[in-house]
NUDORO-66889 format. One record per atom (N, C-alpha, C): residue in one letter; chain; atom name; x, y, z. Coordinates in nm, 2 decimals. Layout:
<atoms>
   code   unit   site        x        y        z
      A      A     CA        X        Y        Z
...
</atoms>
This chain:
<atoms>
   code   unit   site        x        y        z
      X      A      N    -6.98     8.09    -2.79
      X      A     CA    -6.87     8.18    -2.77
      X      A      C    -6.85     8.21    -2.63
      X      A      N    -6.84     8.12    -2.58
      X      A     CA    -6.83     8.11    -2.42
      X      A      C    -6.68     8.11    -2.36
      X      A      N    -6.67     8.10    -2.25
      X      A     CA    -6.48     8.15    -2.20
      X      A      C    -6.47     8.02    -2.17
      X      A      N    -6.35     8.00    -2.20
      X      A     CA    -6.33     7.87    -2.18
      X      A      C    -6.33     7.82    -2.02
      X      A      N    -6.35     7.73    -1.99
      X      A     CA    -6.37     7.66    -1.84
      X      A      C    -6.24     7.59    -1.82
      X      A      N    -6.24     7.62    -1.64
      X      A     CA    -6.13     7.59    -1.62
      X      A      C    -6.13     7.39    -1.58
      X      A      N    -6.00     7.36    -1.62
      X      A     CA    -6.00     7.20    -1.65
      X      A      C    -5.98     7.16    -1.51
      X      A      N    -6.02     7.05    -1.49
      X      A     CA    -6.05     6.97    -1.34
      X      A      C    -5.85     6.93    -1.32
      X      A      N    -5.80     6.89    -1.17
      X      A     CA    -5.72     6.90    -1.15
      X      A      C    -5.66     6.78    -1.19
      X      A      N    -5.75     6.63    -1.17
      X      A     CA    -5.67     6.53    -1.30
      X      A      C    -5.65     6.60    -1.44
      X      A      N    -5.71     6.66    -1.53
      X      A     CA    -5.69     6.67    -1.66
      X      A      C    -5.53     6.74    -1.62
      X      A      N    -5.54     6.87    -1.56
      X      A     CA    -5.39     6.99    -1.54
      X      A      C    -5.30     6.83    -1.53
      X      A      N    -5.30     6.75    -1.41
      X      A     CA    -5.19     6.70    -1.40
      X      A      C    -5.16     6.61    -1.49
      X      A      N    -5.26     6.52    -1.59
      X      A     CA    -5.19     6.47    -1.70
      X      A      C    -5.12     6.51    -1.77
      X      A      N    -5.20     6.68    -1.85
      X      A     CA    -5.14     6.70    -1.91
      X      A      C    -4.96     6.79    -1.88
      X      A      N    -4.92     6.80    -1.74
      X      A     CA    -4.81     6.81    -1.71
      X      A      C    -4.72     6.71    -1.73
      X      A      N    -4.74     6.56    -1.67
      X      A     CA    -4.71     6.47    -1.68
      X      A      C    -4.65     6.47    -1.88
      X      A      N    -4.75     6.45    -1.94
      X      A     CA    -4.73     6.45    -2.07
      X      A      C    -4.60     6.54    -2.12
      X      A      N    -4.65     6.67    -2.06
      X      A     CA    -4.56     6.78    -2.15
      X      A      C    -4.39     6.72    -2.06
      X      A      N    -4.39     6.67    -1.95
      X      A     CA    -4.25     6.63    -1.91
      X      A      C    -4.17     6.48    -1.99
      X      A      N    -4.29     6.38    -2.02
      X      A     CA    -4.26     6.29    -2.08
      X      A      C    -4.15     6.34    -2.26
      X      A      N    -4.23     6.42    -2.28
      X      A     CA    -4.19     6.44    -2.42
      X      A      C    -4.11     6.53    -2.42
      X      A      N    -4.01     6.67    -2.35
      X      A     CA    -3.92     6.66    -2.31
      X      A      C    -3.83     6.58    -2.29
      X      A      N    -3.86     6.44    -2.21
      X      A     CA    -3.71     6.34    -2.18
      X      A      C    -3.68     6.29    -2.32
      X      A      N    -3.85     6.27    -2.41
      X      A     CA    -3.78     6.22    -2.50
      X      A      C    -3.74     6.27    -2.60
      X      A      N    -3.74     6.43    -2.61
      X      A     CA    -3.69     6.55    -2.72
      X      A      C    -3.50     6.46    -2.67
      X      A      N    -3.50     6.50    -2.52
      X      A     CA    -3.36     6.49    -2.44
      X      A      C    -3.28     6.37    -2.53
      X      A      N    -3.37     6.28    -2.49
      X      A     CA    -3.32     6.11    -2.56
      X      A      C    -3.27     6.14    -2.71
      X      A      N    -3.37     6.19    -2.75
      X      A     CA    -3.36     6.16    -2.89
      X      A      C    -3.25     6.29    -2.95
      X      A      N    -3.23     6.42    -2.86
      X      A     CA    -3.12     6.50    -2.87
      X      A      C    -2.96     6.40    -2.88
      X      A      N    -2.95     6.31    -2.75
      X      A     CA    -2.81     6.26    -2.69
      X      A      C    -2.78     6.10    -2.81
      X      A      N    -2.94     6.08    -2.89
      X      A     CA    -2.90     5.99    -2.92
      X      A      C    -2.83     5.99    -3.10
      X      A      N    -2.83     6.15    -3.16
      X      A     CA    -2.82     6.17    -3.30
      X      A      C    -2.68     6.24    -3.25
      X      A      N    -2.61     6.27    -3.10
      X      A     CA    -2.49     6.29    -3.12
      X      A      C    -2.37     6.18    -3.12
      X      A      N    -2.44     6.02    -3.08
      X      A     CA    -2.35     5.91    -3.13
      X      A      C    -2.33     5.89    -3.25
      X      A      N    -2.21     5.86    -3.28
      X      A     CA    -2.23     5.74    -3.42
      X      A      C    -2.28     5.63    -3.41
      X      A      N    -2.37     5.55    -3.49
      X      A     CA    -2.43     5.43    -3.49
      X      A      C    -2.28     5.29    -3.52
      X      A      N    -2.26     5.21    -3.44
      X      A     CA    -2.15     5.13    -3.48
      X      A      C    -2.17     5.04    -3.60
      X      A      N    -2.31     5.03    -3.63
      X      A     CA    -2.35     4.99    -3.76
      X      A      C    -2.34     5.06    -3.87
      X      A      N    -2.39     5.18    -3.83
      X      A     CA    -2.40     5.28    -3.98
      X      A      C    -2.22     5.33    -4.01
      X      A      N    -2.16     5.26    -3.91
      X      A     CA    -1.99     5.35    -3.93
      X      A      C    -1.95     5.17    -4.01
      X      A      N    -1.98     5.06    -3.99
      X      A     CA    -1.94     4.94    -4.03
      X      A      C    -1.87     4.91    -3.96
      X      A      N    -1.84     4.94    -3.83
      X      A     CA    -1.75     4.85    -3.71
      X      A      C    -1.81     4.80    -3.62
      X      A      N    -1.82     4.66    -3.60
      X      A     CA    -1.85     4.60    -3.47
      X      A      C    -1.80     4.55    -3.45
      X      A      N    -1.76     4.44    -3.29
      X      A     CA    -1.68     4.42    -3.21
      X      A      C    -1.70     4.24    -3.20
      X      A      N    -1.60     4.21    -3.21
      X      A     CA    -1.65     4.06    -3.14
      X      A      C    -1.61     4.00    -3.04
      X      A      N    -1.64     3.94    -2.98
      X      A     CA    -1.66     3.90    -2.83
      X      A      C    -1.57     3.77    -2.85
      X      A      N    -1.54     3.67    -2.95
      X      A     CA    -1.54     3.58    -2.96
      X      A      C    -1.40     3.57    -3.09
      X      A      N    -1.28     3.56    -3.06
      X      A     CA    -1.16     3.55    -3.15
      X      A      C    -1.19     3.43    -3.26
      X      A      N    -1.15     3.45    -3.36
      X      A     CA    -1.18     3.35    -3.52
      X      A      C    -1.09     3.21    -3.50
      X      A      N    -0.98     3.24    -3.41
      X      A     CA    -0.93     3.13    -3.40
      X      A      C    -0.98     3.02    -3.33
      X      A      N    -1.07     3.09    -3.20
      X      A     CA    -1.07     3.00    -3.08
      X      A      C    -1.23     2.93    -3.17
      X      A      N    -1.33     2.97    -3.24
      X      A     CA    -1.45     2.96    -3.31
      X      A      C    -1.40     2.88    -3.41
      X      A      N    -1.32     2.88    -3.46
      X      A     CA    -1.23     2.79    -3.59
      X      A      C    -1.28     2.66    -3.50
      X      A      N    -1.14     2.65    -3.41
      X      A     CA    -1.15     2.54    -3.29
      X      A      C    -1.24     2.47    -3.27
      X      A      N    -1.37     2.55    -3.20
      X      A     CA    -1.49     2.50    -3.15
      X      A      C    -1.53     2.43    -3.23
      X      A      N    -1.56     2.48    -3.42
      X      A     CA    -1.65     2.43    -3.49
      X      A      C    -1.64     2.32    -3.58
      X      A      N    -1.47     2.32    -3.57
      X      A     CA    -1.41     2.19    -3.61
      X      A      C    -1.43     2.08    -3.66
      X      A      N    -1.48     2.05    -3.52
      X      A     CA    -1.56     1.91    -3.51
      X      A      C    -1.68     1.89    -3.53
      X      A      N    -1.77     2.04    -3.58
      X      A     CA    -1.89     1.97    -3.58
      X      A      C    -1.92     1.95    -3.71
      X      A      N    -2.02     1.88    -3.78
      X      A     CA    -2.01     1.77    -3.88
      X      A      C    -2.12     1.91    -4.00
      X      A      N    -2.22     1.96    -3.91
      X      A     CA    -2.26     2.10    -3.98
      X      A      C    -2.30     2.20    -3.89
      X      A      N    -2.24     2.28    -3.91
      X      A     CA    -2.20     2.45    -3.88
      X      A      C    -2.34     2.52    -3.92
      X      A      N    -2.41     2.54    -3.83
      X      A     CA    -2.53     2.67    -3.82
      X      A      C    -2.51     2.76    -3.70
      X      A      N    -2.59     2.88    -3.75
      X      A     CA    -2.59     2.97    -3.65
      X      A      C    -2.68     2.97    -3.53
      X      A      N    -2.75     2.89    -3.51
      X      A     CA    -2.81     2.83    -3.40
      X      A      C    -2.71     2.73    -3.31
      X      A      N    -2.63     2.65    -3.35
      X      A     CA    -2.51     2.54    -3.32
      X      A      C    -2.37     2.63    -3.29
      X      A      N    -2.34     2.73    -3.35
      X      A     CA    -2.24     2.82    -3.36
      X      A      C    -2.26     2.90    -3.22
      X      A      N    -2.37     2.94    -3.20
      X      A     CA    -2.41     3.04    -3.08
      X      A      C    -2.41     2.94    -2.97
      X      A      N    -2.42     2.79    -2.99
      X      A     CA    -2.45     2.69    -2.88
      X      A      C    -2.29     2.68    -2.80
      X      A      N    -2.27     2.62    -2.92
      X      A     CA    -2.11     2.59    -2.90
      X      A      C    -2.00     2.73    -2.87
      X      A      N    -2.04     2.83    -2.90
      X      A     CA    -1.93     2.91    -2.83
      X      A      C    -1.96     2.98    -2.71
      X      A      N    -2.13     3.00    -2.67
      X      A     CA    -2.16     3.03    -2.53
      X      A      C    -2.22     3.15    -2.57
      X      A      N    -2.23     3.24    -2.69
      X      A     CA    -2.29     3.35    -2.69
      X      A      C    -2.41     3.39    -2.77
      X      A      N    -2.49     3.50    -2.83
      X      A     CA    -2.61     3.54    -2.87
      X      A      C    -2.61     3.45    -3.00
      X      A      N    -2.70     3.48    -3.06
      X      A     CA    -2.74     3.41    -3.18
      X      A      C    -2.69     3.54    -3.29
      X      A      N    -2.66     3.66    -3.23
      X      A     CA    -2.67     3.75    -3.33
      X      A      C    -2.54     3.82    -3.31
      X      A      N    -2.46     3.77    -3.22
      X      A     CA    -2.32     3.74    -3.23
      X      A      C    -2.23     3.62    -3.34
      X      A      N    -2.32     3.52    -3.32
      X      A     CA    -2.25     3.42    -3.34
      X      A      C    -2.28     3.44    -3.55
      X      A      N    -2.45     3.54    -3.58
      X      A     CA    -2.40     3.55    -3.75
      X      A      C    -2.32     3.64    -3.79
      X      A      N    -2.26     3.74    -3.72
      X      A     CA    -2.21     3.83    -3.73
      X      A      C    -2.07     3.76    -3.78
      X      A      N    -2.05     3.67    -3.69
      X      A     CA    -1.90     3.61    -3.65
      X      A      C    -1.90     3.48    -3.81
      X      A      N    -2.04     3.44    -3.84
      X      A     CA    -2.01     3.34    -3.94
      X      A      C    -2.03     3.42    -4.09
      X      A      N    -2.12     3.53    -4.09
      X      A     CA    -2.10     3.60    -4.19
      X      A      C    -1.96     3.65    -4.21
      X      A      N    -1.85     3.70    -4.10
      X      A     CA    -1.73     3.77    -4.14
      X      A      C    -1.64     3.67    -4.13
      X      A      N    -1.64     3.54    -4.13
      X      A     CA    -1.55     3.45    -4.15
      X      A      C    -1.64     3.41    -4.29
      X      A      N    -1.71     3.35    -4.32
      X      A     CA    -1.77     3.35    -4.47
      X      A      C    -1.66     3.45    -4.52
      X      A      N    -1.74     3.56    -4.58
      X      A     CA    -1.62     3.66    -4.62
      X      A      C    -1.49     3.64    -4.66
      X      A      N    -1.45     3.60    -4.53
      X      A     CA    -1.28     3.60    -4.54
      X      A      C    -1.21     3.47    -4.62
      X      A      N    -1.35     3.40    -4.64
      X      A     CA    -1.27     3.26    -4.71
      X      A      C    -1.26     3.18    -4.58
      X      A      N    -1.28     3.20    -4.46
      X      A     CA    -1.24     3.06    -4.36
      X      A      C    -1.37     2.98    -4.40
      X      A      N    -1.48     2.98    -4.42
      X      A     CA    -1.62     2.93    -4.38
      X      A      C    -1.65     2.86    -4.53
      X      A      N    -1.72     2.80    -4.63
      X      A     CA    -1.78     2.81    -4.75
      X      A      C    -1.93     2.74    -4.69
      X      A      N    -2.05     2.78    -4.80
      X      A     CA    -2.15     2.76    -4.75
      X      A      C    -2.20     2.60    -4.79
      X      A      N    -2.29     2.48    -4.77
      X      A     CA    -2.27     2.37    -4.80
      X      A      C    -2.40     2.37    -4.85
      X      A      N    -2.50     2.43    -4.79
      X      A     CA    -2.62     2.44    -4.75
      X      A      C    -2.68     2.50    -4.72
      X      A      N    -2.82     2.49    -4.73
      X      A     CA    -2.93     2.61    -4.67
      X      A      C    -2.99     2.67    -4.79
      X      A      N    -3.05     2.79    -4.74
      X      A     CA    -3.13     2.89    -4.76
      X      A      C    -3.21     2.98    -4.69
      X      A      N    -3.25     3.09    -4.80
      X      A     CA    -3.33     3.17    -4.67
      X      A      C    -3.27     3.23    -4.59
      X      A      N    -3.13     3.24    -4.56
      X      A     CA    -3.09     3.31    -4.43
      X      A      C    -3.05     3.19    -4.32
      X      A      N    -3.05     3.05    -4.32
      X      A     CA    -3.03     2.94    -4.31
      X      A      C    -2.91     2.86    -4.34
      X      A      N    -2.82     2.94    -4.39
      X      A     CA    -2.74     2.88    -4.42
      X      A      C    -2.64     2.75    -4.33
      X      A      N    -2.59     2.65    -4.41
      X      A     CA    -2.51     2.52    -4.36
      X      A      C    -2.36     2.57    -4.38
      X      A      N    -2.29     2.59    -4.31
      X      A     CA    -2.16     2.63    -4.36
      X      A      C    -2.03     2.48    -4.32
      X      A      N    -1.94     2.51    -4.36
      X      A     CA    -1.82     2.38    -4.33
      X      A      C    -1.71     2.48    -4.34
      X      A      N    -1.59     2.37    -4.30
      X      A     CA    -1.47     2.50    -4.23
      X      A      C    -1.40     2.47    -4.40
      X      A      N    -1.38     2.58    -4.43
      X      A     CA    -1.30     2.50    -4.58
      X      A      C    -1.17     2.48    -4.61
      X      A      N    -1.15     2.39    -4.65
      X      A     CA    -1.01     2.31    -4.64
      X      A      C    -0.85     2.38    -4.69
      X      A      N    -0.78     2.37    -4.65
      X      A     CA    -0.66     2.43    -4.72
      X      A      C    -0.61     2.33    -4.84
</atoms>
């Protein structure tokens, strides 16, 4: 039942360091529940117009999202974004694949 002892001057400044860290990230995590998520609203943006992607993929003989991202210059997680919402729309049908792998082809009029 002793008084408590006072803490050496590394321990004090950890534990300031600490108590400042988790403040920024109370701050962070305050600034980050007042965006909307562009996911959770269902809008995202594409970098890359359906026509000019139509174009590109034309010619190639099979359409993957690894070849799709090659051929138009951008992410890989742009480029399923861009083949899942042309799927959808009826431009794309699937030929092939699995697993998340899918073969697509441009489909015919």
């Amino acid at each position: 039942m002793g008084s408590k002892t006072k803490k050496s001057i590394a321990a004090m400044e950890k534990e300031q360091e600490r108590k400042a860290e988790e403040e920024k990230s109370k701050e962070k995590k305050a600034g980050k529940a007042g965006k909307p998520s562009r996911y959770a609203t269902g809008q995202f943006s594409l970098t890359v117009r359906e026509e000019e992607a139509i174009q590109a993929l034309a010619p190639l003989k099979a359409i993957t999202l690894y070849g799709t991202a090659k051929a138009l210059g951008v992410k890989a997680s742009v480029a399923s974004g861009l083949l899942r919402s042309m799927y959808e729309k009826g431009i794309l049908e699937r030929v092939g694949g699995r697993s998340g792998r899918y073969i697509y082809s441009v489909r015919k009029k």
